[in-house]
C-alpha positions as CSV (number, residue, x, y, z in Angstrom):
1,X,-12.4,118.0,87.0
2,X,-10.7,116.7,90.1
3,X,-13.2,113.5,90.0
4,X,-12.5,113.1,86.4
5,X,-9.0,112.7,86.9
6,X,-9.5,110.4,90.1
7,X,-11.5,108.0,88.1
8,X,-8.8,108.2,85.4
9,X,-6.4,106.9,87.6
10,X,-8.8,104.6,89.3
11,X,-9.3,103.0,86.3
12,X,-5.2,103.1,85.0
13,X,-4.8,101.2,88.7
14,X,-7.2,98.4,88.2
15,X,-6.1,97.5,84.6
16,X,-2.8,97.7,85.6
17,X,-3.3,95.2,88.4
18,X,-5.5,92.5,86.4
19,X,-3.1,92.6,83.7
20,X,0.4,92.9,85.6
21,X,0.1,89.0,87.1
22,X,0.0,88.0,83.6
23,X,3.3,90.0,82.6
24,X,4.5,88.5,85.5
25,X,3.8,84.9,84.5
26,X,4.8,85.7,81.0
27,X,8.3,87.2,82.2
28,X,8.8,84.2,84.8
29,X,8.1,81.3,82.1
30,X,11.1,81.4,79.7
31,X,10.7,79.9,76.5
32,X,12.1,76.3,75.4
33,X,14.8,77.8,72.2
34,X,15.5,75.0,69.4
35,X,18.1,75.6,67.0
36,X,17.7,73.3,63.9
37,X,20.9,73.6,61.8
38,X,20.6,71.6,58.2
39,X,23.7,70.7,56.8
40,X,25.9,71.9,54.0
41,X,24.4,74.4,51.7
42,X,25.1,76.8,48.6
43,X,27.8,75.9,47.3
44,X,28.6,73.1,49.2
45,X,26.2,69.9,48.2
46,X,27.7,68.1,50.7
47,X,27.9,63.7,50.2
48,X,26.5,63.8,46.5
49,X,23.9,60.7,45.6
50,X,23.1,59.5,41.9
51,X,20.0,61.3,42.1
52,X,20.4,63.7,44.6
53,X,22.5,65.9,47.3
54,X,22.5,65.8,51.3
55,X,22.4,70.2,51.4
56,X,18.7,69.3,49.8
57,X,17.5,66.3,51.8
58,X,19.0,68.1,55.3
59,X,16.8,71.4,54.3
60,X,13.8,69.5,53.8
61,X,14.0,67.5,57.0
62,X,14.8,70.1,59.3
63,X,12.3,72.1,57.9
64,X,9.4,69.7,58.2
65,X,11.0,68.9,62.3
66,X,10.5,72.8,62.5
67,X,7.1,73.4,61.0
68,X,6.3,70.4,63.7
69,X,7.2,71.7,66.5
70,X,5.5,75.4,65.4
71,X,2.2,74.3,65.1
72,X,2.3,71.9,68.2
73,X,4.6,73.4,70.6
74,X,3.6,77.4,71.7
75,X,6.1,77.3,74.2
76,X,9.1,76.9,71.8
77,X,11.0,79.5,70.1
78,X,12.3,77.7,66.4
79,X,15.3,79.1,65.1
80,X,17.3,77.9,62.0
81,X,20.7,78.3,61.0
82,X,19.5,78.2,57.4
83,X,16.0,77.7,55.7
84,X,16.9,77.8,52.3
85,X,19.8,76.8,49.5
86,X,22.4,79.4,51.7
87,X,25.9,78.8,52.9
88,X,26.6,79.1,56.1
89,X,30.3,78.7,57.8
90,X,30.5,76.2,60.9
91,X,31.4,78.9,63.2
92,X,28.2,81.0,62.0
93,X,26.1,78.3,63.0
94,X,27.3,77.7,66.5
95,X,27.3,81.4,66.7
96,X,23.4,82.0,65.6
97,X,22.8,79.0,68.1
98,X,24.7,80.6,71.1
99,X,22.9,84.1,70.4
100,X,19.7,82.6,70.3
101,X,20.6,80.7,74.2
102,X,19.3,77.6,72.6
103,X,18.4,74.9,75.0
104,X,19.0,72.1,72.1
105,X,21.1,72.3,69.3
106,X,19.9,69.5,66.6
107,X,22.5,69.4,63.3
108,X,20.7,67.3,60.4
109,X,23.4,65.3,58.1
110,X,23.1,62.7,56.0
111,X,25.9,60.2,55.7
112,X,27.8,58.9,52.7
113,X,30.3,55.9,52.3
114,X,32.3,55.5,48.9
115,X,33.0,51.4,48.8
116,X,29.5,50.4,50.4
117,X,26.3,50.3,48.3
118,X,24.4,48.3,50.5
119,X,24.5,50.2,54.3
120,X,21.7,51.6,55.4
121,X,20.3,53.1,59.0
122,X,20.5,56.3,61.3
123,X,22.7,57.5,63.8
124,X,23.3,60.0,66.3
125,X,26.7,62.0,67.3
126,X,27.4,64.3,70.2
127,X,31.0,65.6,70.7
128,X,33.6,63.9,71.5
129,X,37.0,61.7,70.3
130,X,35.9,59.3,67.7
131,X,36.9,55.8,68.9
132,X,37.4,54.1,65.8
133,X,38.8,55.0,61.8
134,X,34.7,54.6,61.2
135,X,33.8,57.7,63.1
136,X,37.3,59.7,62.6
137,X,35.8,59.8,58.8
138,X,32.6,60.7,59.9
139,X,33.8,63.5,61.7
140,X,36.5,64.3,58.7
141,X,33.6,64.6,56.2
142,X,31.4,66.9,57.8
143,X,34.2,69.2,59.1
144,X,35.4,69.5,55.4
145,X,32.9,72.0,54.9
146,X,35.6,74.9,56.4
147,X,37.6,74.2,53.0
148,X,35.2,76.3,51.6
149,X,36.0,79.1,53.6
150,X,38.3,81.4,52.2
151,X,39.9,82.3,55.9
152,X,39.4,78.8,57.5
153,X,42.8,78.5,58.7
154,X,42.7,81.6,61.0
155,X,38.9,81.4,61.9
156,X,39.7,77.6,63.0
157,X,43.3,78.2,64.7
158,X,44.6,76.3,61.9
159,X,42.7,72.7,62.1
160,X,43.3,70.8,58.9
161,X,39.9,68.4,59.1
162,X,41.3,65.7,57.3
163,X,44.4,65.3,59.3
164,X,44.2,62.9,62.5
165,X,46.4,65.2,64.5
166,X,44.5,67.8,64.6
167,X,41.6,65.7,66.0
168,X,43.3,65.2,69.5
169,X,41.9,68.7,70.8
170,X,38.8,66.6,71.8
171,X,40.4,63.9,73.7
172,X,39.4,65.2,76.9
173,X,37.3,67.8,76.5
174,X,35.4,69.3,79.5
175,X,32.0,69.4,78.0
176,X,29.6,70.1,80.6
177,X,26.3,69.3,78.2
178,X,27.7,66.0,77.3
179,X,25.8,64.0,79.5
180,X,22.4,65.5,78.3
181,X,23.8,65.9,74.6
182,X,24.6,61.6,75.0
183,X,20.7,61.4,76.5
184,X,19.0,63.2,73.7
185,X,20.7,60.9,71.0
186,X,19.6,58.2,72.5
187,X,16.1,58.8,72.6
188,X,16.5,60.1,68.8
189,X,17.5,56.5,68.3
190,X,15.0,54.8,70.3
191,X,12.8,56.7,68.2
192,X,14.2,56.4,64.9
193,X,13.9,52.7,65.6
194,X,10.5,52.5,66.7
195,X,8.5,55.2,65.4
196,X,10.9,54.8,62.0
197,X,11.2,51.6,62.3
198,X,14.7,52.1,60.6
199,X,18.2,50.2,61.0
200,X,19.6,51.3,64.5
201,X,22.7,52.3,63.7
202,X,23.8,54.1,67.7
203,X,24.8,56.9,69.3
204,X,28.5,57.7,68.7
205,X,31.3,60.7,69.2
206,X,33.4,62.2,67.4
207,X,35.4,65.7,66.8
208,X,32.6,67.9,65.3
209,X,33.7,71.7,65.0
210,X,29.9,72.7,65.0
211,X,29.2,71.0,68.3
212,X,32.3,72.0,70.1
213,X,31.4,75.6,69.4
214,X,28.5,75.3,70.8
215,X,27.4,76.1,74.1
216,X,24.3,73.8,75.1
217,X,23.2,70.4,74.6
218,X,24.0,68.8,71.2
219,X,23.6,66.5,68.4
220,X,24.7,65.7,64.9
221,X,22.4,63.3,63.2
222,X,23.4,60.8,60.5
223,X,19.8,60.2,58.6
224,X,20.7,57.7,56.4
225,X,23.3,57.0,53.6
226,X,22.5,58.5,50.3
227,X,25.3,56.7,48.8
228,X,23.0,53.8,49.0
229,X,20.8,53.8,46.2
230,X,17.5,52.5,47.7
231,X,18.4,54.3,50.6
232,X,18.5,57.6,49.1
233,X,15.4,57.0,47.4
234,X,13.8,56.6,50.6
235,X,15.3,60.0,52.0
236,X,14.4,61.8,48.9
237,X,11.0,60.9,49.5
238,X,7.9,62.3,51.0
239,X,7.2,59.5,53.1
240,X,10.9,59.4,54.1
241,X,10.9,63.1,54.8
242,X,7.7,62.8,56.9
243,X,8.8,59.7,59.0
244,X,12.1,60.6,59.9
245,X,11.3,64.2,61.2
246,X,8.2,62.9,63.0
247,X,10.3,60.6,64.9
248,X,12.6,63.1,65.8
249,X,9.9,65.6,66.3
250,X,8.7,63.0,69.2
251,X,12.2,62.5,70.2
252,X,12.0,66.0,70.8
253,X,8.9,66.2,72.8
254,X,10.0,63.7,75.5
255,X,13.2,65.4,75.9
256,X,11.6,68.5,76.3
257,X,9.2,67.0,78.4
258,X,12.5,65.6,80.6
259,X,14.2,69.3,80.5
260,X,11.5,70.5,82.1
261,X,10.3,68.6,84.6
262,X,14.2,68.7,85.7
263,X,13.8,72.6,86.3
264,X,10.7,72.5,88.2
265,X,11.9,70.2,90.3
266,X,15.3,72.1,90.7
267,X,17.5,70.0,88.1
268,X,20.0,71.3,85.5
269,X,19.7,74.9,85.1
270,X,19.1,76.5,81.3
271,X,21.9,77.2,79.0
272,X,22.0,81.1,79.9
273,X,22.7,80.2,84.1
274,X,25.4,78.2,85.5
275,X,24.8,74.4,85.7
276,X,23.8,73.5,89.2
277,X,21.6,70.5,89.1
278,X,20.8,70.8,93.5
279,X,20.1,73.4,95.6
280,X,22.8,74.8,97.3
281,X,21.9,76.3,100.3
282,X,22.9,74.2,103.9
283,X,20.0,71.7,104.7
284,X,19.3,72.6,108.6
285,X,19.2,69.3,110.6
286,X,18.8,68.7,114.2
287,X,20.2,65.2,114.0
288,X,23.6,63.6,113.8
289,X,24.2,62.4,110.0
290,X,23.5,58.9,109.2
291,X,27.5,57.8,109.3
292,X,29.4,59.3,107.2
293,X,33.0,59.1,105.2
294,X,35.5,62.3,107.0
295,X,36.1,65.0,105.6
296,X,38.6,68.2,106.2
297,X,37.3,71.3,106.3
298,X,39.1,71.9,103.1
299,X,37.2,69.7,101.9
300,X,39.3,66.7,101.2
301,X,38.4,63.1,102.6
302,X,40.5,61.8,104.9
303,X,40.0,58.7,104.0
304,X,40.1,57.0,100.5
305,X,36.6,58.2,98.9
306,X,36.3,54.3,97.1
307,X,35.6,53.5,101.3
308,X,31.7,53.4,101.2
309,X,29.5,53.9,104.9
310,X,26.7,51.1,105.4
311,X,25.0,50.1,102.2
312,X,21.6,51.6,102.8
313,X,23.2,55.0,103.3
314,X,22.8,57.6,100.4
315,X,26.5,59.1,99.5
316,X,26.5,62.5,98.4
317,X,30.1,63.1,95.7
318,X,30.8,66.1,93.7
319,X,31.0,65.5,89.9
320,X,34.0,67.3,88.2
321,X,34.5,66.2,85.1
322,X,33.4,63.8,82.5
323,X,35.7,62.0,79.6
324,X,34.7,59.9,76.9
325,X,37.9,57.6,78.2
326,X,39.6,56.6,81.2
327,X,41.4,58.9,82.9
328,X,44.9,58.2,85.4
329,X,44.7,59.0,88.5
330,X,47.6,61.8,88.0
331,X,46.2,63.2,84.6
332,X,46.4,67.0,84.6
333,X,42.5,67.3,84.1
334,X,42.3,66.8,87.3
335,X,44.5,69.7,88.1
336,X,46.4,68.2,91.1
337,X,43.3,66.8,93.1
338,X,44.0,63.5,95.1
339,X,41.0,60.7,95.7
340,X,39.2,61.3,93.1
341,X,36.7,58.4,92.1
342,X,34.6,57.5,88.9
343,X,31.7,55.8,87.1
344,X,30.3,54.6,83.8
345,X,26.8,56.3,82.5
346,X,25.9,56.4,78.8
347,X,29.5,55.4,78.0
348,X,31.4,58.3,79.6
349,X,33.5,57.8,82.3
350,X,32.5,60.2,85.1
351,X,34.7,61.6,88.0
352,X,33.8,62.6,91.8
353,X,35.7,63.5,94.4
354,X,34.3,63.6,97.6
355,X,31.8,60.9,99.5
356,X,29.9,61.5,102.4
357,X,25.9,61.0,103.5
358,X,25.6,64.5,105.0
359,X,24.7,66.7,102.3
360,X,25.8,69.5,104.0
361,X,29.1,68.3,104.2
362,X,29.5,68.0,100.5
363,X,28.2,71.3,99.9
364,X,31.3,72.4,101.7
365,X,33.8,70.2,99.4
366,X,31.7,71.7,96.1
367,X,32.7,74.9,97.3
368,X,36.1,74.2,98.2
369,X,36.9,73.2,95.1
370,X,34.7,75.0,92.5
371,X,37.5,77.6,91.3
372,X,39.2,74.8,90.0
373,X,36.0,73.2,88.4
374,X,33.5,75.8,87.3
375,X,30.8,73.2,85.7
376,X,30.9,71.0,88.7
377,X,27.6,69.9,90.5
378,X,26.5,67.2,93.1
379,X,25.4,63.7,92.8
380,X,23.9,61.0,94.7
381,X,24.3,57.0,95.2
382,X,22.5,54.8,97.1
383,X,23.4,50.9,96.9
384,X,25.7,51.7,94.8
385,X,23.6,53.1,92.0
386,X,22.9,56.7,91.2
387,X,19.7,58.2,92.3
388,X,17.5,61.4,91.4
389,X,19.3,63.9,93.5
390,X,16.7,65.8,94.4
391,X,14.6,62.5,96.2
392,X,17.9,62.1,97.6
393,X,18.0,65.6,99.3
394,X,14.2,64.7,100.5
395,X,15.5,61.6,101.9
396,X,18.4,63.4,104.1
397,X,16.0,66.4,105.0
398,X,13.3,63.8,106.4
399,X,16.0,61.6,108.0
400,X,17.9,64.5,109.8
401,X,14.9,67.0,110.7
């Protein structure tokens, strides 16, 4: 009896060992979440063609871009915000998207303009203040759908969509995903334009209630105008269906692909974990730093941080904030901080404060200052142009060990 329960647990031990490294691996690799949202719905048809509406030719993309990534990609969870002829508020969508801790949140449109026949070609949106009448009626259109909620007033703080004022709440929004939101459209346009080979019609912003509720890396994407007749034909059509969710299908892939590669190598973190895109912890060196701009130990230069040491020095700054327009060098964004610098990447305007070549220094400024800007993270130059930050941590390390 006693042997009989020995070999019981003998056994119980050794299962649990050959199959508990698997758990492990299984636990430790999360999944990539998509959240495909197609536009409009029930009873809203949204932009209305002369043979047919956008709620149908969204559904049918979006679900064609899901059943493509299912059968291709194991490692992604699909999840949709509708998958049949359902209304579904704004605020549900960015909600089911949140809940889900989406990675990627890809809104399918199709676009509409009354006194043009003739316009055809795709675009991509991410979140910001439309720049132009063009994409202020862009943004007024899609938002329209909350006039078909009964309580839209109070479950919107009382935005009117179709009335410019109310569209200044995204002039300088701190949107911590817009820089990858900005990259994703891209590539959907560099593949809409060769693997479509359709009319390139750009990445733009604009005020778009279902992006700025939610909380991860996002697009809104203009297939085509159904308001042009042999436009709409095309995006009614099976070949149209086909070729425009394949190329964002492969859009997808390489962003993915990107997203990835970024976290292995200790880049952005996921949507559920704060965004950090560099490690953290002090880099030991047993050499002076290369030289380097002052700084306090509060963390503020002493010297103006537009003053750059020698050129082949990399310069470690702290990104605070980003803005889809210049920003004075007193606005309130920047909640009283003095010196603080910028650049231009995939047309936002991007502000540091902060410049020095010892990493470790800059750690020290980040953390100085990160009550004031939660989302902040560190960046690197070199030359003048920005760098992958984590070669640029190799390079200090190897230089200063």
């Amino acid at each position: 009896m006693m042997f009989r329960r020995q070999f019981v647990l003998f056994t119980f031990i050794c299962i649990w060992l050959l199959a508990s490294p698997l758990c492990i691996d299984n636990i430790a690799a999360k999944e990539f979440v998509v959240v495909i949202d197609p536009g409009h719905g029930g009873h809203d048809p949204g932009a209305i063609g002369k043979i047919s509406k956008e709620k149908d030719i969204n559904l049918k993309v979006a679900l064609k871009l899901g059943n493509l990534i299912r059968s291709n990609c194991k490692d992604v969870n699909v999840v949709y915000t509708r998958s049949n002829d359902v209304f579904v508020s704004l605020d549900r969508r960015a909600e089911i998207a949140n809940n889900a801790k989406a990675d990627l949140f890809i809104s399918i449109h199709t676009n509409a303009l009354a006194k043009n026949n003739t316009i055809k070609g795709a675009s991509t949106w991410t979140l910001g203040l439309a720049k132009s009448e063009a994409n202020l009626s862009v943004a007024k259109r899609e938002n329209s759908v909350i006039l078909y909620e009964d309580d839209y007033q109070t479950r919107y703080a009382g935005f009117d969509p179709n009335s410019s004022e109310s569209y200044i709440i995204f002039e300088f929004m701190q949107d911590k995903y817009m820089s990858q939101s900005v990259h994703f459209a891209s590539i959907v346009q560099q593949h809409f334009k060769g693997t479509c080979r359709r009319i390139d019609r750009g990445v733009h912003q604009a005020g778009f209630l279902v992006l700025k509720a939610s909380a991860m890396p996002s697009v809104l994407i203009e297939l085509g105008f159904i308001s042009t007749p042999e436009e709409e034909r095309y995006l009614i059509s099976t070949e149209g269906v086909d070729n425009l969710s394949r190329g964002i299908y492969r859009a997808f892939l390489q962003y993915k692909d990107e997203h990835q590669s970024r976290l292995a190598s200790g880049g952005y973190a996921s949507p559920s974990t704060k965004q950090e895109p560099v490690e953290t912890k002090p880099v030991t060196n047993n050499k002076p730093a290369a030289a380097t701009k002052p700084v306090t130990t509060t963390g503020k230069p002493e010297t103006s941080v537009a003053t750059q040491p020698a050129a082949d020095n990399i310069i470690f700054k702290v990104q605070i904030l980003a803005s889809t327009k210049p920003l004075d060098t007193n606005h309130k964004e920047f909640k009283g901080l003095k010196g603080v610098d910028s650049y231009k990447e995939s047309g936002l305007y991007k502000y540091t404060y902060g410049a020095s070549g010892n990493y470790n220094e800059i750690i020290r400024v980040r953390k100085s200052i990160s009550d004031k800007f939660p989302g902040l993270f560190i960046v690197a130059f070199k030359n003048g142009k920005k760098m992958n930050i984590n070669a640029a941590i190799a390079e200090f390390k190897k230089k200063n060990n």
